[in-house]
C-alpha positions as CSV (number, residue, x, y, z in Angstrom):
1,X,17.6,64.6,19.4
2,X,19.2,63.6,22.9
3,X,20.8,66.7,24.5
4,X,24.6,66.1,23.2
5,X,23.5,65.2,19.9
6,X,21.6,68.6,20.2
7,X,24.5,70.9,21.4
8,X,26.8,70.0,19.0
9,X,24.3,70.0,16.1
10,X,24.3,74.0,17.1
11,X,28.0,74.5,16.3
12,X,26.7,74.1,12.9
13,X,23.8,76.1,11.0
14,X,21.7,77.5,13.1
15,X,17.7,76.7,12.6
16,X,15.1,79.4,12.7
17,X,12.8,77.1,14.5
18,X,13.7,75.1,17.5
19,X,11.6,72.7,19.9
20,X,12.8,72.1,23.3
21,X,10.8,69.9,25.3
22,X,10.7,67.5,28.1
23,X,11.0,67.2,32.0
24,X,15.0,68.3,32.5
25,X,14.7,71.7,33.0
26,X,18.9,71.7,33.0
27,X,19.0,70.1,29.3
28,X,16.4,72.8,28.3
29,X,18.1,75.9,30.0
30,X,21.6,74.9,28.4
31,X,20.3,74.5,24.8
32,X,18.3,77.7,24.8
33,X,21.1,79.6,26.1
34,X,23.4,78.1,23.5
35,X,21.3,79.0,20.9
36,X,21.1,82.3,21.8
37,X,25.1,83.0,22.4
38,X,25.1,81.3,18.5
39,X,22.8,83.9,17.6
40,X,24.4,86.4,19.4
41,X,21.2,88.0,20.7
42,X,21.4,91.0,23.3
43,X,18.3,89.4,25.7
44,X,17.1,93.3,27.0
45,X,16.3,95.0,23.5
46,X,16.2,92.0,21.2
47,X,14.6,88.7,22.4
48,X,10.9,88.9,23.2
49,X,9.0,86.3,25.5
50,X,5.9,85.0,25.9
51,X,5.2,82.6,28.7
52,X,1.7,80.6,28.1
53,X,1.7,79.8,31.7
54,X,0.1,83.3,31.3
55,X,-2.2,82.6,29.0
56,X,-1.0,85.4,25.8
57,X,-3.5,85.1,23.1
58,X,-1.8,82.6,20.5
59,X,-2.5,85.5,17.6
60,X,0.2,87.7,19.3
61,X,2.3,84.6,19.9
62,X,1.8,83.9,15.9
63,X,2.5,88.2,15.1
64,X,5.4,88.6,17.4
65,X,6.7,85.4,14.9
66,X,6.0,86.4,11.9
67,X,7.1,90.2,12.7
68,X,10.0,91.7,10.6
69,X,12.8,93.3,13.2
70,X,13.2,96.7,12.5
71,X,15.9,98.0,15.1
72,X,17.6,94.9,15.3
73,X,19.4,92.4,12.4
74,X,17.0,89.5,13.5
75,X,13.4,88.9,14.9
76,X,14.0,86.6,18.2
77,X,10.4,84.9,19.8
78,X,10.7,82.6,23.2
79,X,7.7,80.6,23.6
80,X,7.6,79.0,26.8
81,X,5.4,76.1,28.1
82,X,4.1,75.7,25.1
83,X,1.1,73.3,25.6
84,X,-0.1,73.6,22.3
85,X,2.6,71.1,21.3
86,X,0.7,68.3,23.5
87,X,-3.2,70.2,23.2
88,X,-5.6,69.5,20.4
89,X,-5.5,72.8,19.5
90,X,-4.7,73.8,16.0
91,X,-3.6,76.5,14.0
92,X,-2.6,76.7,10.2
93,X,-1.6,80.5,10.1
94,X,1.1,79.1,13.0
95,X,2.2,76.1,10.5
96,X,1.7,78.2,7.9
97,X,4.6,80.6,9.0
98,X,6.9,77.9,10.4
99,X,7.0,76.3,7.4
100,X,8.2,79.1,5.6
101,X,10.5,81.3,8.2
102,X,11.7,84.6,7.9
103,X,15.9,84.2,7.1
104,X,16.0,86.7,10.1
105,X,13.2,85.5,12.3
106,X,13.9,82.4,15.1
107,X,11.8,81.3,17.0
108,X,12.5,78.9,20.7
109,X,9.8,76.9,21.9
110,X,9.9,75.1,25.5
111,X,7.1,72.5,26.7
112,X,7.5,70.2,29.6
113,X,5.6,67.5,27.1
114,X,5.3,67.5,23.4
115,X,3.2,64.9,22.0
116,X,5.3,63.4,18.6
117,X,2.1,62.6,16.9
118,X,0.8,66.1,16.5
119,X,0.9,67.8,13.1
120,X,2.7,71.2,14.5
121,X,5.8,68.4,16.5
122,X,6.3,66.7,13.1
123,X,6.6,70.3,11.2
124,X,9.1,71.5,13.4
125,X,11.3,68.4,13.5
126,X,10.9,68.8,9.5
127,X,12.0,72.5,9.4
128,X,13.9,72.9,12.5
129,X,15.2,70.8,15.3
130,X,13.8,69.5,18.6
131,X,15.7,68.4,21.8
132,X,14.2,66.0,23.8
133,X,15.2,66.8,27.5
134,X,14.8,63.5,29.2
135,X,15.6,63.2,33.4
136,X,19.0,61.1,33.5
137,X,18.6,58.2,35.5
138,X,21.2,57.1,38.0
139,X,22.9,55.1,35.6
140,X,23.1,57.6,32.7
141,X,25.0,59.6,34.6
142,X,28.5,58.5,33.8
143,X,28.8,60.3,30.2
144,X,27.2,63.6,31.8
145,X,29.6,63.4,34.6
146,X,32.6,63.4,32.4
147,X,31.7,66.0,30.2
148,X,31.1,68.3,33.5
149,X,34.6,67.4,34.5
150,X,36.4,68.1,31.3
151,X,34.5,71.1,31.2
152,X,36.2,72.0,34.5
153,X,39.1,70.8,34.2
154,X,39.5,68.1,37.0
155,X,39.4,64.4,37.4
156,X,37.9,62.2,39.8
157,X,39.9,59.2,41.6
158,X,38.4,55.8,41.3
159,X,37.4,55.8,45.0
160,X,35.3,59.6,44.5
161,X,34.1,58.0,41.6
162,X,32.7,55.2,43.1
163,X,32.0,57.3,46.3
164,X,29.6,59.9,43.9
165,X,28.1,56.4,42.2
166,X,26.9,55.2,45.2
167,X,25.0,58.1,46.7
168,X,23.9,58.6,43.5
169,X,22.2,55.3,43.0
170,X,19.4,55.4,45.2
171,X,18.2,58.1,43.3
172,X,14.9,57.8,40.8
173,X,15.6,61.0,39.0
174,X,18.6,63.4,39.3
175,X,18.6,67.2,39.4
176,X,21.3,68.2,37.0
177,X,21.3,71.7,38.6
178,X,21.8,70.3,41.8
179,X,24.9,68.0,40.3
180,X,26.2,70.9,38.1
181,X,26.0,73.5,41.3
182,X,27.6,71.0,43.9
183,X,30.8,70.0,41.2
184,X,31.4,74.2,40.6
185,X,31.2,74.1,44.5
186,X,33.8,71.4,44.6
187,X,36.4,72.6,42.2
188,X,36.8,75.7,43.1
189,X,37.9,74.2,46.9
190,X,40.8,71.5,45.2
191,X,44.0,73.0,44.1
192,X,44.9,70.2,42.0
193,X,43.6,68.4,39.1
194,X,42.3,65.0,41.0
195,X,38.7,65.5,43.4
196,X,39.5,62.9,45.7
197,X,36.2,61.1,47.8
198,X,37.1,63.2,50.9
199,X,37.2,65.9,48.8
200,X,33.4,65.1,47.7
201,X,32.4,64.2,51.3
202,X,33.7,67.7,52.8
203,X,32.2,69.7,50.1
204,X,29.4,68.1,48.3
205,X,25.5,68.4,50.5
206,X,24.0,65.5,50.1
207,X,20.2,65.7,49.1
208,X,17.8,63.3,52.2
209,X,17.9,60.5,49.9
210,X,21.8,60.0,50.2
211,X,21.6,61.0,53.6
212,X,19.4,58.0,54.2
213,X,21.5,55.5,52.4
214,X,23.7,55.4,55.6
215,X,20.8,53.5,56.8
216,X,21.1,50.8,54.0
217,X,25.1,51.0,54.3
218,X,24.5,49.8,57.9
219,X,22.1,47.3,57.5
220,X,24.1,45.4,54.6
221,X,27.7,45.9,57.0
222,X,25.5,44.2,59.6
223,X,26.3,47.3,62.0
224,X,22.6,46.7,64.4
225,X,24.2,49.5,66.7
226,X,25.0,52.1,63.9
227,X,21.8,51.2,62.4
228,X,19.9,52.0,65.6
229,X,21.9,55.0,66.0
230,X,20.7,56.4,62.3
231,X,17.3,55.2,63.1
232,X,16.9,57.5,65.9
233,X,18.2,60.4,64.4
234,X,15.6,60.3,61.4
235,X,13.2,59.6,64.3
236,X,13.5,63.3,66.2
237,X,11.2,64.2,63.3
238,X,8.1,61.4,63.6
239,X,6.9,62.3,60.3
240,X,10.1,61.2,58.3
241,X,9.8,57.8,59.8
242,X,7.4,56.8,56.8
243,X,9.9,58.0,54.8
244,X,12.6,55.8,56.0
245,X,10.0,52.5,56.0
246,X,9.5,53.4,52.4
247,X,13.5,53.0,51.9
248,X,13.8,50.1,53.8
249,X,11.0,48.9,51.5
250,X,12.6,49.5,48.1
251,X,15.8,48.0,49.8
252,X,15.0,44.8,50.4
253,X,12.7,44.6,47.0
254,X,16.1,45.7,45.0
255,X,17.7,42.9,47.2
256,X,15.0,40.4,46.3
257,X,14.8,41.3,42.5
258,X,18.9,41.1,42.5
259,X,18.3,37.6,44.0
260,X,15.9,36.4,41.6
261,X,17.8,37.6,38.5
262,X,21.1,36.3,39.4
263,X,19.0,32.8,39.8
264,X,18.1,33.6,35.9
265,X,22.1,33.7,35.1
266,X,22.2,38.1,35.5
267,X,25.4,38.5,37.6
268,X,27.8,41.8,38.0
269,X,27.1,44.7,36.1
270,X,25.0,43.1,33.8
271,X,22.3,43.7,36.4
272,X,22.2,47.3,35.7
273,X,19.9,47.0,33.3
274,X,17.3,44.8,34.5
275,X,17.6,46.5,38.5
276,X,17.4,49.7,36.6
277,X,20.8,51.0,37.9
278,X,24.1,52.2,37.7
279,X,26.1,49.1,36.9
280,X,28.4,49.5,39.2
281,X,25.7,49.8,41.9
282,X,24.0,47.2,40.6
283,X,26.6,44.9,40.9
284,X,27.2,45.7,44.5
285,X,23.4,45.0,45.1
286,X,24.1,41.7,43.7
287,X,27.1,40.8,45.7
288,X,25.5,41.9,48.9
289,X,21.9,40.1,48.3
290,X,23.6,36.7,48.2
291,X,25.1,37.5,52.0
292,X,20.5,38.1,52.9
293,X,18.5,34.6,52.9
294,X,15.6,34.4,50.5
295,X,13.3,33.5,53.5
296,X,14.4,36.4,55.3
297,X,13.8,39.0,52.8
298,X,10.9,37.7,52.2
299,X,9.5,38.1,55.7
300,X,11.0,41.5,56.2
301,X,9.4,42.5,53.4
302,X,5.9,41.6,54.8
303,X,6.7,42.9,58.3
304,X,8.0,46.9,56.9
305,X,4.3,46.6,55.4
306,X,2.7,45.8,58.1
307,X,5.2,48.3,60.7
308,X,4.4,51.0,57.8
309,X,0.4,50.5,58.3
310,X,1.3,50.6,61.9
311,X,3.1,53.8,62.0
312,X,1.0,55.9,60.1
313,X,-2.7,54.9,62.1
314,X,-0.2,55.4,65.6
315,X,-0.2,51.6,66.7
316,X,3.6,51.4,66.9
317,X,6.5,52.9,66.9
318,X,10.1,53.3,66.2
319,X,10.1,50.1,67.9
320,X,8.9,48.7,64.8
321,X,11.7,49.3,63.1
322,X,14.2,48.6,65.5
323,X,13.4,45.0,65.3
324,X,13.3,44.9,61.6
325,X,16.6,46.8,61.7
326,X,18.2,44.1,64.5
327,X,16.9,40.8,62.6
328,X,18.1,41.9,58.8
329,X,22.0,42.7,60.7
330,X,21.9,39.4,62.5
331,X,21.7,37.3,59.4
């Protein structure tokens, strides 16, 4: 089960065996707290953990499961990074007692992967319930972002919303955390009900790779001398300027696919799905590629590879950039 799915499948029964597994360590803390508030579990004298990061022998893990609670109503076991959900090893006393609970023993597993194919994944899908904790991607986030707001009780303007989108949508992978953190952080500094963009831009730090998309802003606005400027500020540290090759690079190669797709018939926000975006973003990619000629992306493209070889064996320069910068603005 995705993660909403999930939650609200715990205001229901609760299951004595859980699996929750995958890369989103925000999806993961949520639902095991959740299930733990259901259960109503005092953490200090009730719920005992194992972390197999440490290495506990799995006959204690497999004890501490199968163990009736004798100072408490209920027998609670965390099991974290459980590799033997992905490792070939087996146990059948372990799928012995899984398969037949307890009523007052629960059991929480965690595991950054979980492979479905495994005898142990299928039993506990069968007997319990498993959360797959997926990273959002950039443009995913709209559904999380409006259950965070509900949950605090404020609305975004169309212009924060589109504001947030945009930072957002450079991004690979999100940190929920960070998001979650940053909203609380803005909330509690707006009186009212609507987060405006200035509100966002006052209070909201912006992780590098946002901070670097002022780059690309300037670039498509075809502001060389804001460009420059932004360039030289990443340049105080020398070893960032890789960095900012690299998002030149994936600029002009989202610029080029946008191109190439809205040749095939792909136009607005359709082009979210194939550019692997937000489609709001990806419809502003699409808008601004057609002001870029082919020919020119296409030599840019070659020249950041050759300026990025150049930079890193010390033949070049911020130089190098500044040309590429000056010749993409004066399109």
């Amino acid at each position: 089960m995705k993660f909403k799915e999930f939650i609200s499948s715990l205001d229901g029964d609760i299951k004595n065996v859980y699996l929750l597994c995958g890369e989103e360590t925000f999806f993961i803390d949520k639902a095991r707290e959740k299930i733990l508030s259901r259960l109503g579990v005092d953490k200090a004298t009730e719920l005992l953990t194992f972390d197999c990061d440490i290495k506990p022998a799995l006959s204690d893990i497999i004890s501490a499961i199968d163990s009736s609670p004798f100072f408490a109503a209920r027998n609670v076991v965390l099991v974290k990074n459980a590799a033997f959900f992905s490792a070939e090893k087996k146990s059948e006393r372990l799928e012995n007692i899984l398969r037949d609970m307890q009523p007052t023993n629960y059991v929480i597993f965690t595991a950054k992967t979980a492979d479905k194919r495994r005898k142990l994944y299928k039993l506990v899908e069968k007997v319990g319930a498993v959360l797959e904790a997926e990273p959002l991607r950039s443009w995913e986030i709209d559904g999380w972002l409006n259950d965070k707001l509900a949950s605090l009780g404020k609305v975004m303007s169309g212009e924060a919303r589109r504001h947030f989108n945009e930072r957002l949508g450079i991004l690979p992978e999100i940190s929920l955390w960070y998001l979650e953190n940053e909203l609380d952080k803005v909330a509690l500094n707006v009186t009212g009900k609507e987060i405006s963009a200035a509100d966002l831009r006052r209070n909201m730090l912006a992780p590098p790779e946002v901070s670097n998309f002022a780059l690309t802003d300037a670039v498509d606005e075809r502001k060389a001398q804001k460009a420059i400027y932004l360039l030289k500020l990443q340049a105080r540290v020398p070893a960032k300027l890789p960095l900012v090759t690299t998002l030149l690079v994936n600029h002009v190669r989202r610029l080029l696919r946008a191109k190439f797709f809205i040749a095939q018939g792909v136009v607005g926000r359709r082009l979210g799905e194939p550019l692997e975006m937000n489609p709001y973003i990806a419809q502003k990619v699409g808008e601004t590629s057609k002001t870029y000629p082919q020919k020119l992306l296409e030599k840019v493209f070659i020249e950041l590879a050759e300026a990025d070889f150049n930079l890193k064996t010390g033949r070049a320069g911020i130089e190098a950039l500044e040309r590429i910068l000056i010749k993409l603005c004066k399109r």
